[in-house]
C-alpha positions as CSV (number, residue, x, y, z in Angstrom):
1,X,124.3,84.3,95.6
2,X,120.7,83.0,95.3
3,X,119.5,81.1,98.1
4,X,119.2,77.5,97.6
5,X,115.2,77.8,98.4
6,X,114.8,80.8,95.5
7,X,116.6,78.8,92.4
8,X,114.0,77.2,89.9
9,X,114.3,73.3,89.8
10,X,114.9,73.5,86.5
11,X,118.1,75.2,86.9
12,X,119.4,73.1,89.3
13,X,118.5,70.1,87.5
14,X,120.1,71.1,84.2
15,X,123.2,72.5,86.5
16,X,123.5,68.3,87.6
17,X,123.6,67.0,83.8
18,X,120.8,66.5,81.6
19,X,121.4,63.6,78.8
20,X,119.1,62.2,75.8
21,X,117.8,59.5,77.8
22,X,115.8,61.6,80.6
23,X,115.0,64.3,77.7
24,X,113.3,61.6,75.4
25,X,111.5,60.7,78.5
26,X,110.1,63.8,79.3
27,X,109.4,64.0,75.6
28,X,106.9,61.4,76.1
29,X,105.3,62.5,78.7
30,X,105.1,66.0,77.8
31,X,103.0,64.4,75.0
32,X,101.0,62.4,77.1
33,X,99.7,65.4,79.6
34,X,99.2,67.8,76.7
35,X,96.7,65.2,75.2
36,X,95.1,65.3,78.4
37,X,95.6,69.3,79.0
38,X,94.1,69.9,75.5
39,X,90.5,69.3,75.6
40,X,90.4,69.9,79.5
41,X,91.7,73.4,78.8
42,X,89.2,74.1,76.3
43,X,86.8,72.9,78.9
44,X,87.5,75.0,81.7
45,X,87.8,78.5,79.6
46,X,84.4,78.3,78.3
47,X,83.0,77.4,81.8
48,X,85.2,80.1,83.1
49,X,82.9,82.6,80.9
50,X,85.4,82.9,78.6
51,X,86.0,81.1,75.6
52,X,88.4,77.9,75.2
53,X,91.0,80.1,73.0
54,X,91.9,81.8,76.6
55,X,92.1,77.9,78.3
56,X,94.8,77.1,75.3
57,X,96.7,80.1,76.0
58,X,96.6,79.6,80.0
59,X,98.1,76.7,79.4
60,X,101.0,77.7,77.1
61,X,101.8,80.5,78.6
62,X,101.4,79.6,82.6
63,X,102.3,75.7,81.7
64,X,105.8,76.9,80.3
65,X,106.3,78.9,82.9
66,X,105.4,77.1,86.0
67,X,108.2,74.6,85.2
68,X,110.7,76.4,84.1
69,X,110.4,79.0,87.3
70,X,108.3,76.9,89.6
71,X,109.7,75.0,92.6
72,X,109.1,71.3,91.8
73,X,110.8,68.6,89.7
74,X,107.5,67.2,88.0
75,X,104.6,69.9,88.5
76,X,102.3,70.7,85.6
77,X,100.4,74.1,85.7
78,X,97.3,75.6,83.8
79,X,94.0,76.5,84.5
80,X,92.0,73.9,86.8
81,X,88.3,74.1,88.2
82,X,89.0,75.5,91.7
83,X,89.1,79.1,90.1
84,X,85.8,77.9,87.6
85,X,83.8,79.8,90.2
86,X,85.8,83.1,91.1
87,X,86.8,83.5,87.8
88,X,83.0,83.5,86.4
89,X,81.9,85.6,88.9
90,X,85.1,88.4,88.7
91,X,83.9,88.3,84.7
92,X,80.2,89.0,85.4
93,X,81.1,91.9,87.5
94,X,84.0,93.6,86.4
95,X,84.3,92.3,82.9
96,X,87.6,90.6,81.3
97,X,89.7,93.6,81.7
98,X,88.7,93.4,85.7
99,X,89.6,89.6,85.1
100,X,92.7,90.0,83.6
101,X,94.0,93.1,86.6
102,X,93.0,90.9,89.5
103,X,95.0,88.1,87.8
104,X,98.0,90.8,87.6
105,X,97.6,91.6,91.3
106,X,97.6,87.7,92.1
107,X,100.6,87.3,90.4
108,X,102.5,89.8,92.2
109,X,101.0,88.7,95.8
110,X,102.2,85.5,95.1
111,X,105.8,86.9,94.7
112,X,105.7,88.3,97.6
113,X,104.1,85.2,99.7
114,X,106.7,83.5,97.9
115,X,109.9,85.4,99.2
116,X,108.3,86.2,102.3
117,X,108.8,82.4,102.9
118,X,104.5,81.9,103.4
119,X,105.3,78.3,101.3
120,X,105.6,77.0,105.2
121,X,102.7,78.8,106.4
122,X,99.9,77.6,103.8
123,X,100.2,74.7,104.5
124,X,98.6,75.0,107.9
125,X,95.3,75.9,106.8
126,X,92.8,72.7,108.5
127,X,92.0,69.8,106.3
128,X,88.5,69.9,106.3
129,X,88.3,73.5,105.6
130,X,90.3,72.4,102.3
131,X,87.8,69.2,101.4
132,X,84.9,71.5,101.9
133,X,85.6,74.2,99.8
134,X,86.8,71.6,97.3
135,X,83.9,69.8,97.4
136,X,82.1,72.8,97.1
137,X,83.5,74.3,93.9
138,X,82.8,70.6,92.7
139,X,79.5,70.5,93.1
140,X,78.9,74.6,91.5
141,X,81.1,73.3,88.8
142,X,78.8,70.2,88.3
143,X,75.8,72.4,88.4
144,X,77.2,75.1,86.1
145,X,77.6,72.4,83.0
146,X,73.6,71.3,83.1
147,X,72.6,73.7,80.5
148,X,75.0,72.7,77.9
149,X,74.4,69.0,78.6
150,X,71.1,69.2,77.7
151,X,70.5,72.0,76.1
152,X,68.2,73.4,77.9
153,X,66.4,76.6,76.3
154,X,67.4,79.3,79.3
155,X,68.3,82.8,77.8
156,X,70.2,83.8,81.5
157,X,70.7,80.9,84.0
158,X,70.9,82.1,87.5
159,X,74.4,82.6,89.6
160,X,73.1,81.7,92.6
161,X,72.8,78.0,93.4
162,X,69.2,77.2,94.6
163,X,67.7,80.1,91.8
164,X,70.0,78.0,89.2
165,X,68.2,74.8,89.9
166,X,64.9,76.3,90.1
167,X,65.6,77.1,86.6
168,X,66.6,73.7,85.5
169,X,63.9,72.4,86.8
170,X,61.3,74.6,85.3
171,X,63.5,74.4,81.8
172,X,63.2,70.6,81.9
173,X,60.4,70.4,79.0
174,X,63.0,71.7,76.7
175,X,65.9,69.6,76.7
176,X,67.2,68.0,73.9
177,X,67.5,64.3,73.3
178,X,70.3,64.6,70.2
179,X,72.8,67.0,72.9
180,X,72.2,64.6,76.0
181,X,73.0,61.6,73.8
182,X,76.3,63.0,72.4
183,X,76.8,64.2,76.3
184,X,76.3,60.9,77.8
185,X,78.6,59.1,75.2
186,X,81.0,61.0,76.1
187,X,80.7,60.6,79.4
188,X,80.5,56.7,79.4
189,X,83.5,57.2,76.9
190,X,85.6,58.4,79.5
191,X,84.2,56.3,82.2
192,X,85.0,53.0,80.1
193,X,88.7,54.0,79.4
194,X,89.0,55.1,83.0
195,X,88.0,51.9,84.3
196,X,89.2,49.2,81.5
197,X,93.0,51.3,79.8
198,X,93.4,53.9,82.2
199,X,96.6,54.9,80.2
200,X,94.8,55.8,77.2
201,X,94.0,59.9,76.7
202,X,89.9,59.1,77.4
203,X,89.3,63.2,77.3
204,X,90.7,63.6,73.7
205,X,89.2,60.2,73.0
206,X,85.5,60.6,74.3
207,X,85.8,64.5,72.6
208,X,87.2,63.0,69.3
209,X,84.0,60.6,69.6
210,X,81.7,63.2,70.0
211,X,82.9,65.3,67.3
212,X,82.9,62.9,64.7
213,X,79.0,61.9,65.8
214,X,77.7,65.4,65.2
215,X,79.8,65.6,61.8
216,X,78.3,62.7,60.5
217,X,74.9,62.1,61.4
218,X,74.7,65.8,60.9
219,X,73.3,66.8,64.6
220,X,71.6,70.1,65.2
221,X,73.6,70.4,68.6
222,X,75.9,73.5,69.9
223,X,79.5,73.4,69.1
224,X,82.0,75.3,70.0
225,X,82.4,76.8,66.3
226,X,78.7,77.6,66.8
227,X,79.2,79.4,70.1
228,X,82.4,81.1,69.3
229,X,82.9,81.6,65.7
230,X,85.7,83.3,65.7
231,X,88.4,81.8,67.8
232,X,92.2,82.9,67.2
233,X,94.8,81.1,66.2
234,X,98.3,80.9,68.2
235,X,99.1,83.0,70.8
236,X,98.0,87.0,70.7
237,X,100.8,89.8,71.5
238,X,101.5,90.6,74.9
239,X,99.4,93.9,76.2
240,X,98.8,95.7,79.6
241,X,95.3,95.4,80.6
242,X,92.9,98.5,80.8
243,X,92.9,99.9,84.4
244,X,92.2,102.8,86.9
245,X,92.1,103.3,90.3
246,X,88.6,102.5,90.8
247,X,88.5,99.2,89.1
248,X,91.9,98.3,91.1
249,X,90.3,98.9,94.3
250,X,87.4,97.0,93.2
251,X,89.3,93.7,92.6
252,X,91.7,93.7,95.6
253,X,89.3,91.2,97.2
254,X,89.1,89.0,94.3
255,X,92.5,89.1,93.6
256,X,93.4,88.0,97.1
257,X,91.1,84.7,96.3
258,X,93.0,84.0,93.3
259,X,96.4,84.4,95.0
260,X,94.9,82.2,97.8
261,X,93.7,79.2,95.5
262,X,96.4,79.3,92.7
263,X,99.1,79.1,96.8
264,X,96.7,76.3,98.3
265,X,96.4,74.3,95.2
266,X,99.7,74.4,93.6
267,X,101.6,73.4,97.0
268,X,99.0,70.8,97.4
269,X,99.9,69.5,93.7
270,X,103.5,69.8,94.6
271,X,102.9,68.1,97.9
272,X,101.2,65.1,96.2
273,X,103.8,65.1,93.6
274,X,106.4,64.3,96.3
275,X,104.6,61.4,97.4
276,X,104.3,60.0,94.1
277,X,107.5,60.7,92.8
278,X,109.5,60.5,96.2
279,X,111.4,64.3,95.4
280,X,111.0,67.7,97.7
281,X,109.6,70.9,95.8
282,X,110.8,74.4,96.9
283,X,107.2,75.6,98.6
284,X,108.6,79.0,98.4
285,X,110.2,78.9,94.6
286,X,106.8,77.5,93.9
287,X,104.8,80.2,95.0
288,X,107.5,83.0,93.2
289,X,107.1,80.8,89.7
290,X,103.2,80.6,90.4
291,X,103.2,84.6,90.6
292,X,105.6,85.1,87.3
293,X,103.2,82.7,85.3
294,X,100.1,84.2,86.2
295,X,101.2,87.9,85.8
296,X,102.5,86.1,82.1
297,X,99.4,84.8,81.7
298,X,97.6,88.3,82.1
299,X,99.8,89.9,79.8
300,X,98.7,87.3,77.0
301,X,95.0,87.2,77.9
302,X,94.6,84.5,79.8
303,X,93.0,83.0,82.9
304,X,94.8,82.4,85.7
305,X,96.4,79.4,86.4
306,X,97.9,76.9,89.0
307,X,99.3,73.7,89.7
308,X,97.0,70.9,88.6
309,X,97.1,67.5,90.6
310,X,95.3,65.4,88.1
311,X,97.7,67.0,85.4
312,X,100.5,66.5,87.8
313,X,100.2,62.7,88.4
314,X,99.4,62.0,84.7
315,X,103.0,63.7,84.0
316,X,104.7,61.2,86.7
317,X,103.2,58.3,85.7
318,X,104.1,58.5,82.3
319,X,107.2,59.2,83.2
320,X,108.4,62.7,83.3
321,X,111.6,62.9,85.1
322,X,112.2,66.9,85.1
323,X,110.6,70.3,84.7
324,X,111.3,69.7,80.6
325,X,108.7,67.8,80.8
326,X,106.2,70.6,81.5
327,X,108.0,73.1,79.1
328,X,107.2,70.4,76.5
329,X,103.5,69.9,77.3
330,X,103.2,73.6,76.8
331,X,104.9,73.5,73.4
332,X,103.3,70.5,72.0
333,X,99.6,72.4,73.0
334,X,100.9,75.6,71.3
335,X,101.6,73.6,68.3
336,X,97.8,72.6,68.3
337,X,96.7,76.1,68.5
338,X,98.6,77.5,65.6
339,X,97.7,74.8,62.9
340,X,94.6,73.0,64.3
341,X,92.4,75.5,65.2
342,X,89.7,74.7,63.0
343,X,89.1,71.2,63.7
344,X,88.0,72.7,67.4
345,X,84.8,73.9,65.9
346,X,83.6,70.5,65.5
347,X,83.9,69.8,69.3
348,X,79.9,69.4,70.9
349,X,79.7,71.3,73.8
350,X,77.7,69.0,75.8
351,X,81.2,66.8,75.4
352,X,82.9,69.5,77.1
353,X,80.5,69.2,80.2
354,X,81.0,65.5,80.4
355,X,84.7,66.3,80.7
356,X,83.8,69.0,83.4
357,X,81.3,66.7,85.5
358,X,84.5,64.3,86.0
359,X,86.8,66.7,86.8
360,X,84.0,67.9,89.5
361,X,83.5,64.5,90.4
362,X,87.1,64.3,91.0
363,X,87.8,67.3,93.0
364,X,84.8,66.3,95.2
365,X,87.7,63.6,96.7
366,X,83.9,62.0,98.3
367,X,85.8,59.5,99.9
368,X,87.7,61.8,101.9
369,X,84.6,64.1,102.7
370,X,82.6,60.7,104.0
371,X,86.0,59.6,106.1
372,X,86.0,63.4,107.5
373,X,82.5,63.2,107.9
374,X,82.8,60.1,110.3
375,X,85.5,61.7,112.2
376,X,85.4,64.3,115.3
377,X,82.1,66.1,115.3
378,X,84.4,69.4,115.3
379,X,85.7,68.5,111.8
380,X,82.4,67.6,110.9
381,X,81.2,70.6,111.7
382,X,84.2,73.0,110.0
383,X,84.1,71.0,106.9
384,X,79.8,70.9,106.0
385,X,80.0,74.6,107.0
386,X,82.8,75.7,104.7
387,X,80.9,73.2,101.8
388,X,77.8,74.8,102.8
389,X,79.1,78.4,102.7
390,X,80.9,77.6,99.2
391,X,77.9,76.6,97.6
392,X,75.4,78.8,99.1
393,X,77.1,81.8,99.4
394,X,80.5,82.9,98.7
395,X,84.6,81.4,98.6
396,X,85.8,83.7,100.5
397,X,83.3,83.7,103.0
398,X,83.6,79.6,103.8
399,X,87.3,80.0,104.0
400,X,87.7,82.8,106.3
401,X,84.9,81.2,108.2
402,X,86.0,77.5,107.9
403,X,89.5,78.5,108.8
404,X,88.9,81.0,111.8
405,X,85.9,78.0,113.3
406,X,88.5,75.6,113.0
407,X,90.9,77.8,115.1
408,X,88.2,78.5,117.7
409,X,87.6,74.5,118.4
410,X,90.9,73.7,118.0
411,X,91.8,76.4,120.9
412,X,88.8,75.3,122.9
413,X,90.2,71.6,122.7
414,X,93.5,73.1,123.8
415,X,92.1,74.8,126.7
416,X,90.0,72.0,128.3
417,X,93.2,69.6,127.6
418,X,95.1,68.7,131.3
419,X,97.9,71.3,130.4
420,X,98.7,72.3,134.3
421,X,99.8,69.5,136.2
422,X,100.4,70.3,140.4
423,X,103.3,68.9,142.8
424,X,102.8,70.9,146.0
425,X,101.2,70.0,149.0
426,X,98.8,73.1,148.9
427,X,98.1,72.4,145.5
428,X,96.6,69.2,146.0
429,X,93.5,70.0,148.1
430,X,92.7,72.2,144.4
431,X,92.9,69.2,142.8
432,X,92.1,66.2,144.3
433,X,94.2,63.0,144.4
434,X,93.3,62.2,140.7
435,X,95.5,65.3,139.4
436,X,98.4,65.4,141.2
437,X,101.7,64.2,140.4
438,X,102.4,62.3,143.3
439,X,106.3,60.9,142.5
440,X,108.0,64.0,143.3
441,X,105.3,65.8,145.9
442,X,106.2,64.4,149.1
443,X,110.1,64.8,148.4
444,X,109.8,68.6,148.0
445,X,110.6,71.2,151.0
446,X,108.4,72.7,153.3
447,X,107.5,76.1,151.7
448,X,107.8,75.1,148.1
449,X,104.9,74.5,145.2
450,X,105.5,73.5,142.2
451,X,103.7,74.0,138.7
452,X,104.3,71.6,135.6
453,X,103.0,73.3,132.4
454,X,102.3,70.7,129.3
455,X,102.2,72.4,126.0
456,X,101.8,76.5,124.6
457,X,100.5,78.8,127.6
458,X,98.1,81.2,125.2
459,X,94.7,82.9,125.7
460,X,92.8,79.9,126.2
461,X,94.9,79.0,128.7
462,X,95.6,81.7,131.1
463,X,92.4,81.5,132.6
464,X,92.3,78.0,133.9
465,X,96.3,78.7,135.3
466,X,94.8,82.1,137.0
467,X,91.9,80.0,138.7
468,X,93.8,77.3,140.4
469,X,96.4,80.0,141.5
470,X,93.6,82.0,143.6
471,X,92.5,78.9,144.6
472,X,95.6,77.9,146.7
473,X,94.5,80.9,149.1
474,X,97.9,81.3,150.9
475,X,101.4,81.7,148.4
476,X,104.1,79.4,149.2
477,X,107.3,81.0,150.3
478,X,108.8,79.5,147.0
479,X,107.0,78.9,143.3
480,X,108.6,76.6,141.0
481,X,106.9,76.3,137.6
482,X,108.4,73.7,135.4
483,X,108.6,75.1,131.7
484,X,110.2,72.9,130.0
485,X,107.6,71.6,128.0
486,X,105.9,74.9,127.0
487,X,107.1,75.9,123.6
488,X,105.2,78.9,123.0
489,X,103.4,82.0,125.5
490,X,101.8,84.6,123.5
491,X,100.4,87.9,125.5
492,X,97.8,86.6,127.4
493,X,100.2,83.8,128.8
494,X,103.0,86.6,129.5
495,X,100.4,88.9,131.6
496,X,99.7,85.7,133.4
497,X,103.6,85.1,134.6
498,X,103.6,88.9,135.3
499,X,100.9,88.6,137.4
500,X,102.1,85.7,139.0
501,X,105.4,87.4,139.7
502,X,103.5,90.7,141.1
503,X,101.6,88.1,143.2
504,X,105.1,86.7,144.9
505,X,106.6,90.6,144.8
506,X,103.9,91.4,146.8
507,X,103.7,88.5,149.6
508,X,107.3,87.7,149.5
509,X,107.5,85.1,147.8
510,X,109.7,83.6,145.0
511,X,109.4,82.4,142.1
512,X,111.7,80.0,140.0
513,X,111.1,79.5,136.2
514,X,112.7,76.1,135.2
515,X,113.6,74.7,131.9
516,X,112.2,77.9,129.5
517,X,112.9,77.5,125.9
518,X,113.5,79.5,123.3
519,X,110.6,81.8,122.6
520,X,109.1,81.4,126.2
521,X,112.5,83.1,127.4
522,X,113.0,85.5,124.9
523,X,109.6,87.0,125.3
524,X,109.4,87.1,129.0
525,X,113.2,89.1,128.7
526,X,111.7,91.3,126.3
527,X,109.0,91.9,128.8
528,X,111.5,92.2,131.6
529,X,110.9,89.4,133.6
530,X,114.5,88.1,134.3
531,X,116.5,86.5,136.9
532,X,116.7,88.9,139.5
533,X,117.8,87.2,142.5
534,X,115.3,88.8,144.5
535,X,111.7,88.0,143.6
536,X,112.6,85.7,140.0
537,X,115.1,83.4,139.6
538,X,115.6,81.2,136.3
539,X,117.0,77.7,136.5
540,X,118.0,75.6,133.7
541,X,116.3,72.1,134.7
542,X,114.2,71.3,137.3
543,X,116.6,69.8,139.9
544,X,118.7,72.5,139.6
545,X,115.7,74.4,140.8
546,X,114.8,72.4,143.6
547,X,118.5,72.7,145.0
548,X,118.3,76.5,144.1
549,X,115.0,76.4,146.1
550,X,116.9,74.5,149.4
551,X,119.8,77.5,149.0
552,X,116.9,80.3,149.5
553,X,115.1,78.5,152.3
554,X,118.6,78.2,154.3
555,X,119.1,81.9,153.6
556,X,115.4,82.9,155.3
């Protein structure tokens, strides 16, 4: 039988009853987010390096997909901008075909995140290190669309950032007036209907604007019929794409990036979604019916794809109900590609940029940078590095530094934290009145000291524990440690019981562990520190130490 956490929503849904009422409603709102997916897709294939015939299919194929495999009730997939970046550069250096294998390989990590149960684990990566790559690919994606918004007369624009705007800069002189007109309609198209009728579909609007202004005042301006002539109707057959062992080993790394963004974004999509719509996704059916779409999505050409928040919240507040309502979404936009191909010809490209400079704008989420920003110095500092890193010089490279920073100060902050607390007499010339725990001290026998521990005992850790244990000078004839609040001891905290226990082997001395949990138990066992009755004794609560403590003083 499959596991509750590995069945589709979909199918569980439909399983409960499905009646005409909740399908109209999806119906509608299926509708509503492919009127919003359509010119966005477009959008994000041609600034993908690709063309917007590859967005459309994405969409389709992936959209379909994503629902009816994916692990949440309302969560609408397709391409978005956070793989803009990775998937221009994987183009420019591998080609499509290298494209379309590390999109293969994504799929199928995915999977495997998926039923190895990582849905829990992603969602640990820090905050900031998410709003600064974010806010990162928002402002390469912002920068990537200047050319086509004004037309600006460079043959080859740059890839890296600062050489990119040298280039603008020195292209200024030949931007067009007629392109950055139609451009800025369209912008203050969607920027009116964002802020006056929200509800109504302001891409398709401000696109359908645009169009119509080139077609009849007859504007010399690019178009996407003029760029891509020949864009194909439908969807294409299914195919393998072209690979050998070289090229396979050459897009491991970028594959690894996709799988990474298409995991962080659609559980952040789904996450939202649950707020929003008050359900609970499947993190780890989400992640297997991310994999399936995107190896799909290969297969037919496309680019690869992921949950999409904006997408996402548009489908709940027009009131999709279930998964159908994705499935639908992707019908109604293959319906557009097999009979209305043609009228995308007419579509300015500069439009298309105005579209992408909100969707950048939007990703940016400013007002949660600036609220990071004005937090913890520490946060400050992971999140403008990873945002630095992701503009200046690679994805990967600000989230495996962002993340393992973030660990390192987060550790440090654990380690300077008051974590060892002392009761014994000896122990309180080490501390000083200030530290000690003074309600129980004086009530405990001669010969015994006592050590609380408050929170995990790891690396960062031992050392401070190892200090103030030399620093006592003589061992008492009895150690307790209380360990009832320590929920987790890695290696470096297990060599520091061991030596602790050596220390009382070696002087005669005891030593009583009290109140161990779970995992603190099971890996000292493993390690063969166990209640002995000669040199370690366990007790399960402190006061059953204490009297365990009076029973071994009266035997001495």
């Amino acid at each position: 039988m499959v596991p509750t956490a590995f069945t589709p929503k979909l199918f569980s849904l439909l399983r409960q009853g499905y009646n005409l009422k909740t399908l109209k409603a999806d119906m509608l709102a299926g509708l509503t987010v492919a009127i919003v997916a359509l010119p966005l897709a477009m959008a994000l294939g041609i600034a993908s390096g690709a063309s917007p015939d590859k967005g459309l299919v994405t969409a389709v194929v992936a959209g379909f997909l994503i629902s009816f495999l994916g692990g949440s009730r309302v969560q609408i997939g397709g391409p978005t901008g956070a793989f803009i970046v990775v998937v221009f550069s994987v183009i420019a250096d591998h080609g499509y075909d290298g494209l379309l294998l590390a999109t293969l390989l994504a799929g199928i990590i995915l999977i495997v995140a998926g039923y190895a149960r990582f849905g829990q684990v992603i969602r640990y990566i820090p905050y900031p290190v998410i709003t600064g790559f974010t806010a990162g690919i928002a402002v390469i994606i912002a920068s990537s669309q200047v050319k086509d918004f004004l037309a600006l007369d460079i043959e080859n624009v740059p890839a890296e950032f600062i050489p990119k705007w040298q280039s603008y800069f020195s292209h200024m002189g030949s931007a067009d007036i007629s392109t950055l007109s139609i451009g800025m309609l369209a912008l203050a198209v969607i920027l009116f209907l964002k802020r006056f009728v929200p509800k109504w579909p302001g891409y398709l609007i401000a696109v359908t604007l645009a169009s119509l202004s080139v077609y009849v005042l007859h504007l010399p301006i690019d178009t996407i019929g003029s760029r891509f002539p020949d864009i194909p109707s439908g969807l294409p057959m299914p195919s393998w794409p072209a690979w050998d062992v070289s090229k396979f080993l050459e897009i491991v790394p970028s594959a690894f990036t996709i799988a990474f963004l298409a995991g962080i974004e659609a559980l952040l999509s789904a996450t939202v979604a649950d707020g929003m719509a008050g359900y609970k996704h499947r993190p780890n059916q989400e992640l297997v019916g991310q994999g399936i779409a995107n190896i799909a999505s290969t297969l037919f050409g496309g680019l690869p794809a992921t949950g999409a928040i904006a997408r996402t919240a548009t489908n709940i507040k027009a009131g999709g109900k279930t998964p159908m309502a994705g499935i639908f979404h992707a019908a109604f936009i293959l319906v557009f590609t097999l009979f209305f191909t043609d009228v995308i010809a007419f579509i300015p490209l500069a439009a298309l940029s105005a579209i992408l400079f909100i969707v950048a704008w939007n990703m940016s989420e400013i007002k949660h940078f600036i609220h990071i920003y004005r937090l913890s110095s520490s946060d400050r500092l992971v999140m403008v590095l990873t945002f630095s890193l992701t503009v200046l010089v690679d994805l990967t490279v600000a989230i495996g530094v962002g993340v393992t920073l973030a660990s390192l100060l987060f550790m440090h902050r654990m380690s300077q934290s008051e974590f060892l607390h002392a009761q014994g007499r000896k122990i309180r010339d080490v501390y000083g009145d200030e530290k000690e725990d003074t309600s129980q001290r004086e009530d405990l026998p001669e010969g015994v000291e006592v050590f609380r521990i408050s929170g995990p005992l790891f690396f960062g850790m031992a050392g401070a524990m190892l200090d103030t244990l030399h620093a006592m000078g003589e061992t008492p004839k009895i150690l307790i440690l209380r360990m009832r609040l320590v929920p987790y001891i890695d290696v470096a905290g297990l060599n520091v019981i061991s030596d602790l226990v050596k220390t009382c082997q070696s002087k005669g001395s005891k030593i009583i562990l009290s109140g161990l949990q779970a995992q603190p138990g099971e890996i000292l066992g493993r390690a063969g520190i166990k209640d002995d009755q000669e040199t370690v004794f366990i007790a399960p609560s402190y006061d059953e130490a204490i009297t365990l403590s009076l029973r071994l003083l009266n035997r001495q």
